[in-house]
C-alpha positions as a printed Julia matrix, in Angstrom:
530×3 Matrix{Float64}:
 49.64  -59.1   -233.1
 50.86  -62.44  -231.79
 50.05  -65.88  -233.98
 49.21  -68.92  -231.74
 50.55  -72.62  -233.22
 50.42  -76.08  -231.48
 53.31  -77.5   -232.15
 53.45  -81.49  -232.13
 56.99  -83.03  -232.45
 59.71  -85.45  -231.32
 63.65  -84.74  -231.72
 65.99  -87.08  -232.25
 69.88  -87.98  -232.51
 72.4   -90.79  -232.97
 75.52  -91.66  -231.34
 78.65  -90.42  -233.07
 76.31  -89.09  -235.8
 76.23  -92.58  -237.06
 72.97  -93.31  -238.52
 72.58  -89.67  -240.07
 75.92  -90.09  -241.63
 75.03  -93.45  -243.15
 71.36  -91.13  -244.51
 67.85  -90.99  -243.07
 66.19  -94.69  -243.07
 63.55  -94.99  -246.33
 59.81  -93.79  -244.52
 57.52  -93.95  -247.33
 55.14  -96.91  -246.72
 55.7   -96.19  -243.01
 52.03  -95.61  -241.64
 50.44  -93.14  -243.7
 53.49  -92.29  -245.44
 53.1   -92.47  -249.02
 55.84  -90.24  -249.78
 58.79  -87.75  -248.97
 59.19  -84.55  -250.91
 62.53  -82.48  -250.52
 62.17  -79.44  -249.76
 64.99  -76.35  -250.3
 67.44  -75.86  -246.76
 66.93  -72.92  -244.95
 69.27  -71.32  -242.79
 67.48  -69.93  -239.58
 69.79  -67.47  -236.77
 68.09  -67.78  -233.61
 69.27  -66.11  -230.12
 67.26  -66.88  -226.96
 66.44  -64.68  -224.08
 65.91  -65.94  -220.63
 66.69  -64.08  -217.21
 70.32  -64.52  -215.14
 69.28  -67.45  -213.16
 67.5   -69.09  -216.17
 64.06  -69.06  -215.32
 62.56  -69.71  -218.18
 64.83  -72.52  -218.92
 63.79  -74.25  -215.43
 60.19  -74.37  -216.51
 60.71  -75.45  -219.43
 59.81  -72.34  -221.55
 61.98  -70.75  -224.17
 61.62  -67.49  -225.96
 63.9   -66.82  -229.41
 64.56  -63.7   -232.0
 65.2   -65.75  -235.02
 65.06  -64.72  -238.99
 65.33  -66.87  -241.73
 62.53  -69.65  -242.88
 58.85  -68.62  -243.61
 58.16  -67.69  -239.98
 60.84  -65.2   -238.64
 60.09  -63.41  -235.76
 59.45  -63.76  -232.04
 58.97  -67.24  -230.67
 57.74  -68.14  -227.18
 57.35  -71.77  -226.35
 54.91  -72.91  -223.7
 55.15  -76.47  -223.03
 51.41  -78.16  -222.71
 52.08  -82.15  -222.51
 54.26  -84.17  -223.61
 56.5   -83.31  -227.07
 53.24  -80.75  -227.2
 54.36  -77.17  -226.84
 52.06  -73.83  -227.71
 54.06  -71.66  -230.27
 52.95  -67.56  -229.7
 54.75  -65.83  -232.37
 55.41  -62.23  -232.86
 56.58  -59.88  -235.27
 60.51  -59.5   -235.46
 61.43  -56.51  -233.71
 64.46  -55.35  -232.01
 63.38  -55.78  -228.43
 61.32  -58.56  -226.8
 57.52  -57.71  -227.79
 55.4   -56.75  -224.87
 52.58  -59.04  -225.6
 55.4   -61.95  -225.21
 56.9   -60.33  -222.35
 53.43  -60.32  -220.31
 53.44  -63.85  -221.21
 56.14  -64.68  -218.96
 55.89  -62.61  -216.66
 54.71  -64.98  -213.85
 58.37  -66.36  -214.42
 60.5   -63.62  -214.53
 58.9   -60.65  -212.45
 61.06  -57.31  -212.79
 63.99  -59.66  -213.87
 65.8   -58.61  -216.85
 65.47  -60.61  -220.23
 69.12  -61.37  -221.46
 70.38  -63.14  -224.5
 71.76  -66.52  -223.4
 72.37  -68.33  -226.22
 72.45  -67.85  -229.98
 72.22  -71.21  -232.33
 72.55  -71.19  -236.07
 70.75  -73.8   -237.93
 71.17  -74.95  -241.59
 67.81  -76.88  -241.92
 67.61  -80.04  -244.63
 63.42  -80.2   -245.05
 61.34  -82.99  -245.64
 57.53  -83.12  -246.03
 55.89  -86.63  -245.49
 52.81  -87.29  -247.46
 49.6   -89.57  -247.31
 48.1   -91.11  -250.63
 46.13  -87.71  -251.26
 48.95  -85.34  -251.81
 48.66  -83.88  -248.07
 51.65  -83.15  -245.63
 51.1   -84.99  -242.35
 54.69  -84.19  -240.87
 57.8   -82.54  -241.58
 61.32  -83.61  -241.28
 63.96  -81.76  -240.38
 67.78  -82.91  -240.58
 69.17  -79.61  -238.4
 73.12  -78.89  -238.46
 73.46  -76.73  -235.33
 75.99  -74.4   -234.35
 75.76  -72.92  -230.48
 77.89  -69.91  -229.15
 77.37  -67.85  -226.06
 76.77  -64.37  -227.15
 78.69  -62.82  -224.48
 80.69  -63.88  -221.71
 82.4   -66.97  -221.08
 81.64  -70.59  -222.75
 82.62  -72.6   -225.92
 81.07  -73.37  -229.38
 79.15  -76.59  -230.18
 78.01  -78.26  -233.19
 75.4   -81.47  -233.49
 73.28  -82.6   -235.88
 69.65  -83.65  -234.94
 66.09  -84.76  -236.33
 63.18  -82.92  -235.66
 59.6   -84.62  -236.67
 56.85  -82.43  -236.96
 52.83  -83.71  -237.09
 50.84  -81.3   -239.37
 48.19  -79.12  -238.06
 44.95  -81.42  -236.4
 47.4   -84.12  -237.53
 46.97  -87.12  -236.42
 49.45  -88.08  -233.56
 49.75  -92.02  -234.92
 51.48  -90.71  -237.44
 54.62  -89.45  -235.29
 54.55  -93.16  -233.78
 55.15  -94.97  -237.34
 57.59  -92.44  -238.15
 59.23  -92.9   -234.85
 59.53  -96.55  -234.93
 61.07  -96.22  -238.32
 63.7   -93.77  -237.07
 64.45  -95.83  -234.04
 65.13  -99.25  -236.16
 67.81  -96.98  -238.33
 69.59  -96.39  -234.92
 68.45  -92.77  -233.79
 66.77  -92.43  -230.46
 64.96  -89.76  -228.78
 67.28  -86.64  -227.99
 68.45  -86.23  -224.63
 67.41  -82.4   -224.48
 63.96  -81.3   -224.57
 65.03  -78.34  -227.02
 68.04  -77.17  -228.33
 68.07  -74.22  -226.3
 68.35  -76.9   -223.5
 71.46  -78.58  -225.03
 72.64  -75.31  -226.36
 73.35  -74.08  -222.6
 74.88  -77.56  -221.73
 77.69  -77.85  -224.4
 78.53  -74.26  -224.33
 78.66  -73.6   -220.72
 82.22  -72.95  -219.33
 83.61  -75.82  -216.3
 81.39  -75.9   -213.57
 77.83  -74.17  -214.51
 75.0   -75.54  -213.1
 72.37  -76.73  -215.47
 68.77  -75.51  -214.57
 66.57  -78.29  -213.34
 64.04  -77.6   -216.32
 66.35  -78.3   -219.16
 65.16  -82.08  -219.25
 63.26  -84.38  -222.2
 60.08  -83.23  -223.08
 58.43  -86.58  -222.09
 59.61  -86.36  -218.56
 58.38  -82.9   -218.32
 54.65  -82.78  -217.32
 52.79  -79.4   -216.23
 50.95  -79.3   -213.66
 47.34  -78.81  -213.45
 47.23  -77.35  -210.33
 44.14  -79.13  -209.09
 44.06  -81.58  -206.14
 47.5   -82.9   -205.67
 48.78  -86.26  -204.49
 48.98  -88.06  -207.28
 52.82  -88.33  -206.88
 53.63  -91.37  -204.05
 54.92  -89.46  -201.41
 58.61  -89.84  -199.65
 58.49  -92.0   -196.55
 57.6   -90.65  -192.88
 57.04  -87.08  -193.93
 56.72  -84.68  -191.66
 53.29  -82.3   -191.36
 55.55  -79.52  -192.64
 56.97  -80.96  -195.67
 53.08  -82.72  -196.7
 51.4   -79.34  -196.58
 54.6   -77.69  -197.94
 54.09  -79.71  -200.89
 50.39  -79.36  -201.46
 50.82  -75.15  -201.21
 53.79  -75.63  -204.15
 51.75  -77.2   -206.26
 48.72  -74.25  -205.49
 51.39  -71.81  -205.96
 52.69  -73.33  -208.95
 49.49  -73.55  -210.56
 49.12  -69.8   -210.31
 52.26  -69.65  -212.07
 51.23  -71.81  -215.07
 48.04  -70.25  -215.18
 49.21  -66.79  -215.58
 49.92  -67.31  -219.55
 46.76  -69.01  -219.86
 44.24  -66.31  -218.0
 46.1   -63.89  -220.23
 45.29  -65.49  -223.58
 41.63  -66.16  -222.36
 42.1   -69.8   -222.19
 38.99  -71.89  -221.49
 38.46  -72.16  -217.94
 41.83  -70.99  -216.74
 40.44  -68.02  -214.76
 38.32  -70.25  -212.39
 41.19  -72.76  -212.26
 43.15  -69.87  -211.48
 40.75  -69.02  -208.66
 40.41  -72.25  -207.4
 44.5   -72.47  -206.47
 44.14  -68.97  -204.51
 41.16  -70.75  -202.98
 43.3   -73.65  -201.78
 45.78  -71.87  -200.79
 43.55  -69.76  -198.49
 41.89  -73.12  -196.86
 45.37  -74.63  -196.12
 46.43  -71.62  -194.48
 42.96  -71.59  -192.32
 43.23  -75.43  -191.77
 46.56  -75.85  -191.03
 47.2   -73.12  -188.61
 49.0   -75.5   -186.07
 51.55  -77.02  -189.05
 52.33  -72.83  -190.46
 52.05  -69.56  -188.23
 48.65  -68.0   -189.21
 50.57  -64.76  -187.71
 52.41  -65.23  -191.25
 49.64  -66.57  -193.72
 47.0   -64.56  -192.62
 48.09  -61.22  -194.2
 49.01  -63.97  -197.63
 45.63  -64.87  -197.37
 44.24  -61.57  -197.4
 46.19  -61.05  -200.32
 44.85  -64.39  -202.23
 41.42  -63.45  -201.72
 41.33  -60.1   -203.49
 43.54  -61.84  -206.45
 40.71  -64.34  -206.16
 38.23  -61.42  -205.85
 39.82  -59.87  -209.29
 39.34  -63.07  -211.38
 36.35  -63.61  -210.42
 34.13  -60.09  -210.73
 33.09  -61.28  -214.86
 33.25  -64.66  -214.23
 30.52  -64.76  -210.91
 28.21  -62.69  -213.27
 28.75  -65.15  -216.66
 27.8   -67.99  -214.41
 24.46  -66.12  -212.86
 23.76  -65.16  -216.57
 23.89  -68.44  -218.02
 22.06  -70.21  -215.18
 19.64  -67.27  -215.78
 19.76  -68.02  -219.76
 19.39  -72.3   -219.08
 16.23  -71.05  -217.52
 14.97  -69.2   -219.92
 15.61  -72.11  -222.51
 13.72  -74.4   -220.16
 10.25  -72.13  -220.82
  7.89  -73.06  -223.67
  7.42  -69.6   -225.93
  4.11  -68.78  -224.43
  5.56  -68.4   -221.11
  8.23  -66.3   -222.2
  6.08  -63.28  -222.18
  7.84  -59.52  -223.06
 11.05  -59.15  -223.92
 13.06  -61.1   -221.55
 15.89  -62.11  -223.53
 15.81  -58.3   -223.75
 15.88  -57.45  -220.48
 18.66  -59.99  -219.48
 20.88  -59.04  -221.76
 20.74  -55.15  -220.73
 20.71  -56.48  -217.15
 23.71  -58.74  -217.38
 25.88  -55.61  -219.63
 25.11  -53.27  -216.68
 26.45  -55.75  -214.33
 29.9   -55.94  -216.12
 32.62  -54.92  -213.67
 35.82  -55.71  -215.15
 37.03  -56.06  -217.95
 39.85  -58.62  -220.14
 42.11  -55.26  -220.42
 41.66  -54.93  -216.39
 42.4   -58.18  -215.73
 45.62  -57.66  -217.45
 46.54  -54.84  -215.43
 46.08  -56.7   -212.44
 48.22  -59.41  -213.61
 50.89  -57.01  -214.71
 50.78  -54.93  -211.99
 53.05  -54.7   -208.57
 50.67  -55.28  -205.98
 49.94  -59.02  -207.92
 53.96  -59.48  -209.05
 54.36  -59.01  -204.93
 52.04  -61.63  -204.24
 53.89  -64.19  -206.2
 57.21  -62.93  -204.46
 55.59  -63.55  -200.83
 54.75  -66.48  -202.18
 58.14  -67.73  -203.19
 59.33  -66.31  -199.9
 56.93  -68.59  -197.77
 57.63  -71.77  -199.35
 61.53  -71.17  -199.22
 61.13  -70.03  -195.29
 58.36  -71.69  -193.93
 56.69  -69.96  -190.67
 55.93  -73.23  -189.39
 53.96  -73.78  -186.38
 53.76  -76.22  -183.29
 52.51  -79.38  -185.61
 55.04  -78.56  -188.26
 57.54  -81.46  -187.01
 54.78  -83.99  -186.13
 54.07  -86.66  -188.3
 52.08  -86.64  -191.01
 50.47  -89.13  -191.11
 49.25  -88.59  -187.62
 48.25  -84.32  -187.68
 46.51  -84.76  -191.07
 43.47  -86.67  -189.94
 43.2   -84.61  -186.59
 42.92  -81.7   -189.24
 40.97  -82.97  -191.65
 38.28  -84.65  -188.05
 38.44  -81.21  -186.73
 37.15  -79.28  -190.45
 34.53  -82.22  -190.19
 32.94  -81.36  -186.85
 33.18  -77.53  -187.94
 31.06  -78.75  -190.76
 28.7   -80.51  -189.03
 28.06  -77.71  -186.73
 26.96  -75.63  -189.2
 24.85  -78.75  -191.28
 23.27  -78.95  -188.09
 22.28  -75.17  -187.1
 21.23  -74.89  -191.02
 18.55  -77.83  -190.26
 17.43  -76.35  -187.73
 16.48  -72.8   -188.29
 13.55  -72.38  -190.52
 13.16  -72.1   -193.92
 13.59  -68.33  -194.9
 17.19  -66.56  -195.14
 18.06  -67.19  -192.43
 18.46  -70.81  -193.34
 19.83  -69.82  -196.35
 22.74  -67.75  -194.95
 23.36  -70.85  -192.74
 23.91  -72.9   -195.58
 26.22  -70.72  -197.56
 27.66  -70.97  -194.5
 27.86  -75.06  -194.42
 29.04  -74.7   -198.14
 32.57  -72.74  -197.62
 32.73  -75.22  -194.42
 32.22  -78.26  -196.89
 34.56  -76.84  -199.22
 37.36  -76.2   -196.64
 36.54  -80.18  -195.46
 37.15  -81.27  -198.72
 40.36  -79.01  -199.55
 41.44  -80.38  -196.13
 41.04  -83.71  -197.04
 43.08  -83.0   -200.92
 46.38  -81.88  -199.58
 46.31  -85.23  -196.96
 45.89  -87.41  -200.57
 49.16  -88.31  -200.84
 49.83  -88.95  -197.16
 46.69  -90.53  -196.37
 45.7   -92.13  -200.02
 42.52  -93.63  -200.92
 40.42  -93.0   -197.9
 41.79  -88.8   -198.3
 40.44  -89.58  -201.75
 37.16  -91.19  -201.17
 36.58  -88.55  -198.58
 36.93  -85.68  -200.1
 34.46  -86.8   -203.29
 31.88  -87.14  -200.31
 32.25  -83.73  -199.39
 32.43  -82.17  -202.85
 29.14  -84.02  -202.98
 27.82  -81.81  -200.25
 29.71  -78.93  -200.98
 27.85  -79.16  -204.77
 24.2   -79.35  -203.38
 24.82  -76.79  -201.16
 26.61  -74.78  -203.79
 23.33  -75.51  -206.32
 21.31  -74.02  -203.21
 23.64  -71.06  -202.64
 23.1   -70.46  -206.87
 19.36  -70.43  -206.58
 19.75  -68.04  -203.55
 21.29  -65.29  -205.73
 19.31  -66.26  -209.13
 16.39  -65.48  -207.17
 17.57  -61.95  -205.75
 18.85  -61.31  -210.07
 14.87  -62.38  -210.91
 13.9   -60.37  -208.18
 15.89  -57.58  -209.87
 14.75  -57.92  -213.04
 11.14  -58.16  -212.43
 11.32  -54.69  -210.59
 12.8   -53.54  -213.61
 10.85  -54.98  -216.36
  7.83  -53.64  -214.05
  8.96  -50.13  -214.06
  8.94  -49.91  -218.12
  5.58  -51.08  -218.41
  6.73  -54.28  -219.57
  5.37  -58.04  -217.81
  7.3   -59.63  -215.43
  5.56  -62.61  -215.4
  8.57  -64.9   -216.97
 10.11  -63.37  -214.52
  8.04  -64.39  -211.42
  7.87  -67.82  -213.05
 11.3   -68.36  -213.51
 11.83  -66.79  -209.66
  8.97  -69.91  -208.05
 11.27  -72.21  -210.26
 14.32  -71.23  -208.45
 12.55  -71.45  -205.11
 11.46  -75.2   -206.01
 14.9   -76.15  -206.66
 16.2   -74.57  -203.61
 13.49  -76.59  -201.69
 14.53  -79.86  -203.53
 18.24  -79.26  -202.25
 16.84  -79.04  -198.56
 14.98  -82.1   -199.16
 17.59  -83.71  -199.94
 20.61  -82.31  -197.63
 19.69  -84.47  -194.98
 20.1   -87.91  -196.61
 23.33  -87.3   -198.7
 24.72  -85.67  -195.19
 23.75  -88.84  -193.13
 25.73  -90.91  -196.13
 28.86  -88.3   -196.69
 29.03  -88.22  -192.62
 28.76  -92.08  -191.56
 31.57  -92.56  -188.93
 32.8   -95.49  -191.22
 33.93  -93.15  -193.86
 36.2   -91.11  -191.53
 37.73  -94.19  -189.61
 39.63  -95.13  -192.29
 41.69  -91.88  -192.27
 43.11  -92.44  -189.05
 44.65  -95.99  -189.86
 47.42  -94.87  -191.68
C-alpha cells in the first residue's frame, strides 16, 4: 500500500562550501523560529531508477530504493508547483512496486526501469520550532556521495541544505528561514534534486543532460487547459501555432495520467477535456494537418474520452438529479425517492476505478500516447501549414463561427419539441469547437482570441445547461416508470421532470439575446487585425 506526502522544501548550497564550513547562520528568532533542536544523523543509501533516455529525469520526476532514516522504502516524486513535489511511498522491496510503476507509466511506456544513479547521504538534522514546542521545518545539512552504478562516469561529493515546511505548514515560514540562509551566503541550489546534480557531476565527457533536470522554481507543470499564456515566438507559422497548442493537449494527458490513477479531484474530466481539444483541433484545422492522418487519432481520442467519462457522465446526471431533490420542501418529496435514485444511479454504473486502470495500463491506450508522440515529431501538415499564423487562424476560427451560427439559426427555427432539442445539442459541440478554435489562436491572436472564446463558452454553457435538462428529463422519465411499476408515487418524480422542462424553456428564452451579444460583428473584427 503506497503512503502519499506533500513535500514543501527549498535546497540550498554555497560556493566552495564556504558558508557551511564557517556553520549554519543562528535561525532562532527568525519568523516563527523559536528554536533549533539537534537531532541524531542518519545515513540514508538511495539508488534511482529512470529509463535509458532519462525520461523521468526530463519531466522532472524521480523514483528512488533507499533504506536508512524513518521512511525507507520506495520513493516517487511528482512535482506539483514550485519547490512543491507529491511524495508516493512504497514498501522496500527488491523490484520497483507496481503501484509506482503504473504511476509512471505515461512516461516510460514498455521502457525498461534502470538504476541510474546511486547517492549516499550522511544527513545532520535539525527541527525548527515555534513558541509552543511544534516543528514547523526541518533542516537538513546533507554530505552527498554520487557514483554511477554501472557503466561509465566518476564519483562526486557536495554538501547541501535542504529546508523542509512541516505538514499544513505554513509556507511563510520557508521565506524567513530562507532569507536567513541567504544573508549567511548560501543561495538556492542550482539542481532541482540531487538526482538532477547526481547525473551532471558523474556523467563521463560529453553526456547530454536531459532538459528536465532544471531548478524547481523554473519548472512549472502544466495544466493542460487553454494554452497561450506563454508570448509566442515572432511570425510563426500556422504549423508551428497549432503544433504548440496539440503539445500542450498531449502533454496534459501525460501529467494527468498519475493523477486519474490516484483519483485526484477533477483530473478525469480535465483528462477528458485535453482528448476533447485535441479532437476539435484536428476537425478545425484540417487545412494546417492532413485529416487523412488525424482522423484515425481522433477516433482513437474519443473512445479514451469515451472510457473516462462512462462514471463520470452518470455522477454528474446523479447529482443534478440529487440538487433537485434538495430543492423540494419534504411534503413534495413523496415515496421513497432518495430510494429510488440511489438504486437507479448503482444500476447505471458502467465502469469501474479498477477498469479505468486497465485502460490506462493497457496497449491499445500506451499506443495512443505513442501515435501521439509520433504526430507531433512528424507533423502531416496540410496546405495552410506554411501560411502565416496570424493570417489562417482567424479564417479558422470565422469559418467555426458561421458553422455555429448555422446551426443557432436552424435550432430557432424548428419548434419546440426534440427536434429543437437535438438541434441544440447540435449548436453546443459547434459552440464548443468555436471556442476551442478560438484557445489554440490565444497566443497568436491575444486578447481578442481571449475575449472571444469566453463569449462562446458563454453559449456553449447555456446550451450545455439545456442539453443537461434534456437527459435529466429522459432519467425522471425513467424513474417515474419505475417507481410506478412497484406501486410506489411518482409524483416527485413528475414534479421534478415539469421543473426540468421550465429550465429548459428559460435557456430558449434566453439563447437569443446572449447569441445576438456573443455574435455582434464587432467582437470578431478584432481577430483579424493582427
Amino acid at each position: 500500500m503506497a503512503d502519499i506526502v506533500r513535500e514543501t522544501e527549498r535546497k540550498y548550497e554555497a560556493d566552495g562550501g564556504g558558508a557551511l564550513a564557517a556553520g549554519l547562520p543562528e535561525l532562532t528568532g527568525v519568523g516563527r523560529v523559536a528554536s533549533v533542536v539537534e537531532r541524531d544523523a542518519v545515513h540514508l543509501d538511495a539508488t534511482y531508477y529512470d529509463t535509458a533516455e532519462r525520461r523521468l529525469a526530463r519531466d522532472g520526476i524521480t523514483l528512488r530504493r533507499r533504506t536508512g532514516g524513518d521512511d525507507a522504502g520506495w520513493h516517487l516524486k511528482l512535482p506539483v508547483a514550485d519547490h512543491v513535489r507529491d511524495e508516493i511511498r512504497a514498501p522496500l522491496a527488491g523490484t520497483v512496486p507496481r503501484a509506482l510503476r503504473g504511476l509512471v507509466r505515461s512516461r516510460v511506456r514498455d521502457a525498461e526501469l534502470l538504476p541510474v544513479v546511486r547517492i549516499e547521504t550522511r544527513r545532520a538534522l535539525r527541527h525548527l520550532m515555534d513558541e509552543d514546542g511544534t516543528k514547523i521545518a526541518e533542516l537538513a545539512v546533507d554530505e552527498v556521495r554520487a557514483t554511477r552504478p554501472s557503466g561509465p562516469g566518476r564519483a562526486a561529493s557536495w554538501t547541501e541544505i535542504e529546508v523542509e515546511l512541516a505538514p499544513d505548514g505554513d509556507p511563510a515560514v520557508l521565506d524567513a528561514v530562507d532569507a536567513g540562509l541567504r544573508r549567511a551566503g548560501l543561495r538556492p541550489a542550482a539542481s532541482a534534486s540531487k538526482a538532477a546534480r547526481a547525473w551532471t557531476e558523474t556523467a563521463p565527457e560529453g553526456e547530454a543532460e536531459p532538459a528536465g533536470d532544471k531548478p524547481a522554481d523554473q519548472k512549472k507543470p502544466t495544466s493542460g487547459a487553454k494554452g497561450g499564456k506563454a508570448a509566442p515566438p515572432a511570425a510563426r507559422t500556422a504549423r508551428e501555432a497549432v503544433l504548440a497548442y496539440l503539445t500542450e493537449q498531449v502533454r496534459a494527458i501525460v501529467e494527468l495520467d498519475p493523477a486519474v490513477r490516484r483519483d485526484q479531484p477533477d483530473s478525469v474530466h480535465r483528462m477528458r477535456v485535453a482528448t476533447r481539444r485535441l479532437r476539435s483541433a484536428f476537425r478545425s484545422y484540417a487545412k494546417v494537418l492532413d485529416r487523412a492522418v488525424t482522423d484515425p487519432v481522433g477516433d482513437e481520442l474519443k473512445w479514451l474520452a469515451g472510457e473516462l467519462g462512462i462514471d463520470r457522465d452518470r455522477e454528474v446526471l446523479t447529482a443534478r438529479l440529487h440538487e433537485g431533490l434538495t430543492g423540494l420542501p419534504r411534503t413534495l418529496q413523496l415515496g421513497p425517492v432518495r430510494a429510488r435514485l440511489k438504486i437507479w444511479s448503482h444500476a447505471r454504473r458502467q465502469g469501474s476505478r479498477k477498469h479505468l486502470i486497465a485502460v490506462l495500463d493497457g496497449p491499445r491506450y500506451l499506443a495512443l500516447l505513442t501515435t501521439l508522440d509520433a504526430l507531433l515529431a512528424d507533423p502531416p501538415t496540410a496546405a495552410w501549414a506554411d501560411r502565416p499564423a496570424a493570417k489562417v487562424l482567424p479564417k479558422v476560427i470565422e469559418r467555426d463561427f458561421r458553422r455555429l451560427a448555422g446551426r443557432i439559426d436552424a435550432a430557432l427555427a424548428t419548434p419546440p419539441g426534440t427536434e429543437r432539442d437535438a438541434a441544440l445539442h447540435a449548436a453546443r459541440k459547434a459552440a464548443k469547437r468555436t471556442r476551442y478554435a478560438a484557445e489554440a489562436a490565444r497566443p497568436e491572436l491575444g486578447k481578442p482570441a481571449k475575449k472571444f472564446a469566453k463569449r462562446m463558452t458563454k453559449v456553449q454553457d447555456l446550451l450545455g445547461d439545456h442539453q443537461d435538462s434534456v437527459v435529466a428529463r429522459g432519467a425522471l422519465r425513467e424513474l417515474g416508470i419505475q417507481a410506478h411499476a412497484a406501486g410506489e408515487t411518482s409524483f416527485t418524480f413528475g414534479l421534478l421532470y415539469g421543473r426540468e422542462e421550465s429550465r429548459a424553456a428559460d435557456r430558449e428564452r434566453e439563447l437569443p439575446a446572449l447569441w445576438a451579444k456573443a455574435a455582434a460583428p464587432k467582437h470578431r473584427r478584432p481577430l483579424h487585425r493582427k
